[in-house]
N, C-alpha and C positions, 0 to 999 in steps of 0.2 A: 452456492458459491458463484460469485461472478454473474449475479441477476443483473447488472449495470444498469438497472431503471433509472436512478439518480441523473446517470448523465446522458446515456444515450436513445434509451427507450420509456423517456421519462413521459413522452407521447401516446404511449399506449396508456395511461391512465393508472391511477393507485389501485383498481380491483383486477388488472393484469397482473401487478404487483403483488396484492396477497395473495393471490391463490398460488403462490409460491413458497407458502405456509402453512404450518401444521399452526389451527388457530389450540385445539384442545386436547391433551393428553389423557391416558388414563392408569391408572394404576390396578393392580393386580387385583383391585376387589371391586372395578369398572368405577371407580370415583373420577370425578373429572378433578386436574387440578391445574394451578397455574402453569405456565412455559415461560420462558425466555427463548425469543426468537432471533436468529444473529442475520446477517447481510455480508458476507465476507468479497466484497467489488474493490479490486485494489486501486483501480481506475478514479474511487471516487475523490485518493485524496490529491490529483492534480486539477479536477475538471472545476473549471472556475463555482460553476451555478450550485453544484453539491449539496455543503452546507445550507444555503437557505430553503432549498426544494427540501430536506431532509426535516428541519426547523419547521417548515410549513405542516407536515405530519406526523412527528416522534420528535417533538421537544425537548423531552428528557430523554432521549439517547446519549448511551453511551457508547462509547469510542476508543476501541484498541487498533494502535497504530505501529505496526513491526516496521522498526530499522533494523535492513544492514546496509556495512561499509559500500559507499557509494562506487568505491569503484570496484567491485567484487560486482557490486548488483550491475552495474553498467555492463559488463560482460556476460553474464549469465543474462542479459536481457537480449543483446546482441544474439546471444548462442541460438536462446528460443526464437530468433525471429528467422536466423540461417536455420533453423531448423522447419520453419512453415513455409520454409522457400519463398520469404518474402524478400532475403536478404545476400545481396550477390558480391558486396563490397568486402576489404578485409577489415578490420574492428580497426584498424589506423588510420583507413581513409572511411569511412564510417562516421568515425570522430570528429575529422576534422572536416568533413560535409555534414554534419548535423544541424548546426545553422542555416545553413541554407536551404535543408529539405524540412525544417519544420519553420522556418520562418514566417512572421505575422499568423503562425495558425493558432497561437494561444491568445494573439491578442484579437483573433477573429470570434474567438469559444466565449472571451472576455465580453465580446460588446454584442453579439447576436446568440441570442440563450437559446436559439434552435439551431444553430451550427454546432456541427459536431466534426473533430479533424483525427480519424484512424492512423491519419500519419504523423501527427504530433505523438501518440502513445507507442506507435511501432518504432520512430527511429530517433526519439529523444532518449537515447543512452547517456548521457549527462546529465542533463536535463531536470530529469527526472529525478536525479538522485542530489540534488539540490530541495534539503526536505525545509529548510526553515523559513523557507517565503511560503509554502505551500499550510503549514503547520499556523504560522500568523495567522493567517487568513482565515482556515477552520475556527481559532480561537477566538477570533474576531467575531465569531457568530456564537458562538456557544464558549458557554464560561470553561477553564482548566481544570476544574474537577469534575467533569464530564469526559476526560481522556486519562487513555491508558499506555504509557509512550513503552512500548518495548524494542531491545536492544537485540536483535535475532543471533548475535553469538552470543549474550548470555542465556539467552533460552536454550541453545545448543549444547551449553555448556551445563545448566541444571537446568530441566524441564521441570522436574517435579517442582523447583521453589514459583520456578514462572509462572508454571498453572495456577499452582495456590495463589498467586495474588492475581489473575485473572477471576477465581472465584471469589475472590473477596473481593473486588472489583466489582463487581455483576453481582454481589450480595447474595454468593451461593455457600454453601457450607462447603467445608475443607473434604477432599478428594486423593486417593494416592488412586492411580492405576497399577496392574501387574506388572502391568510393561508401557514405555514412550517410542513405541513404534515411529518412525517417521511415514506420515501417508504418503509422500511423493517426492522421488529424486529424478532430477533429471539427469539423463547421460551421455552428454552432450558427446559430440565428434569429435569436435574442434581442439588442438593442442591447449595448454596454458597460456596466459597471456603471455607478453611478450614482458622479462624483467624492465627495460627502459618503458614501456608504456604502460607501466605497473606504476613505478617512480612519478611518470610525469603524471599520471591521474591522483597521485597522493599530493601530489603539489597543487593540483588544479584544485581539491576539495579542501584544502586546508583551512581559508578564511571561509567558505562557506560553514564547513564543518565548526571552528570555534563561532560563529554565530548561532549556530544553533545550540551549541553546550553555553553560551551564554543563556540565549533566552528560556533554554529548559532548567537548567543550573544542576547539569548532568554532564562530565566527559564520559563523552566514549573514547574505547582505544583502537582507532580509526588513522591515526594519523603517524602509525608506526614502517 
């Protein structure tokens, strides 16, 4: 999780890269058999270079890509970053200086493929959750049935059905677990958001968001 070779330490070379892998498994009678090996770098679906550095090595990768509601994730990205002590501003002036403390740094990531900006990922809390220019783009390199678009509050709401089409996604046989434990909650400090900056970030994501339910020819219920 979170090897970020793709975008940021894609200098250290693809054999830094695998040996971040289990190449061969074995089973109970020492048979070697096939794996599926996953990459989970959330980073990789803003970082412009991504998809072709990806293309260059696993062509036939596939691609599962969790949304949620962008402005839920704008705050819980906010929370994590007041929690690393990177972040000293309130999420309302935050917001409204996010422009100008990520400025030109994507379109620096854009035109120099060995520039790389920690501060466009730390404090692009909108940004970020603007998925359907980022999602073109991936497509743009690798054809549509090589992705897996997931809705992170319907996985919350049925994990069991979400997993099953991940494995049939990935062309695994069908799986029930005993239980869908969640591996990680954060718990954050900070109160709820603020109801008025609730409102105005569902107004702010609204034509973004139907562009996206356009070009997937999926609504989500984001926009309530």
């Amino acid at each position: 999780k979170d090897i970020r070779f793709f975008d940021k330490y894609f200098l250290k070379g693809i054999d830094w890269y695998k040996i971040h892998f289990s190449f061969r498994t074995k089973d109970e009678n020492q048979q070697s058999n096939q794996s599926l090996t996953c990459d989970a770098t959330e980073r990789y679906l803003e970082y412009p270079h991504a998809p072709t550095r990806i293309k260059k090595y696993t062509p036939n990768a596939k691609f599962i890509i969790l949304l949620r509601n962008p402005v839920f994730r704008s705050y819980s990205h906010y929370n994590m970053i007041v929690d690393h002590g990177d972040e000293k501003l309130s999420f309302e002036d935050a917001i409204d200086q996010e422009s100008r403390r990520i400025e030109n740094e994507i379109q620096k990531m854009n035109h120099d493929e060995n520039y790389y900006s920690d501060d466009y990922f730390r404090f692009s809390y909108l940004d970020r959750g603007i998925y359907v220019d980022k999602i073109k783009h991936w497509m743009s390199v690798f054809p549509k049935e090589q992705f897996l678009i997931i809705q992170t509050e319907e996985f919350q709401k049925d994990t069991s059905k979400v997993y099953n089409q991940v494995l049939e996604f990935l062309g695994l046989p069908k799986w029930e677990l005993k239980e869908y434990a969640q591996f990680k909650k954060r718990n954050y400090k900070s109160p709820k958001m603020n109801p008025e900056t609730r409102d105005k970030l569902i107004e702010y994501f609204k034509p973004h968001n139907q562009l996206l339910y356009d070009f997937l020819g999926r609504k989500f219920d984001w926009d309530k």
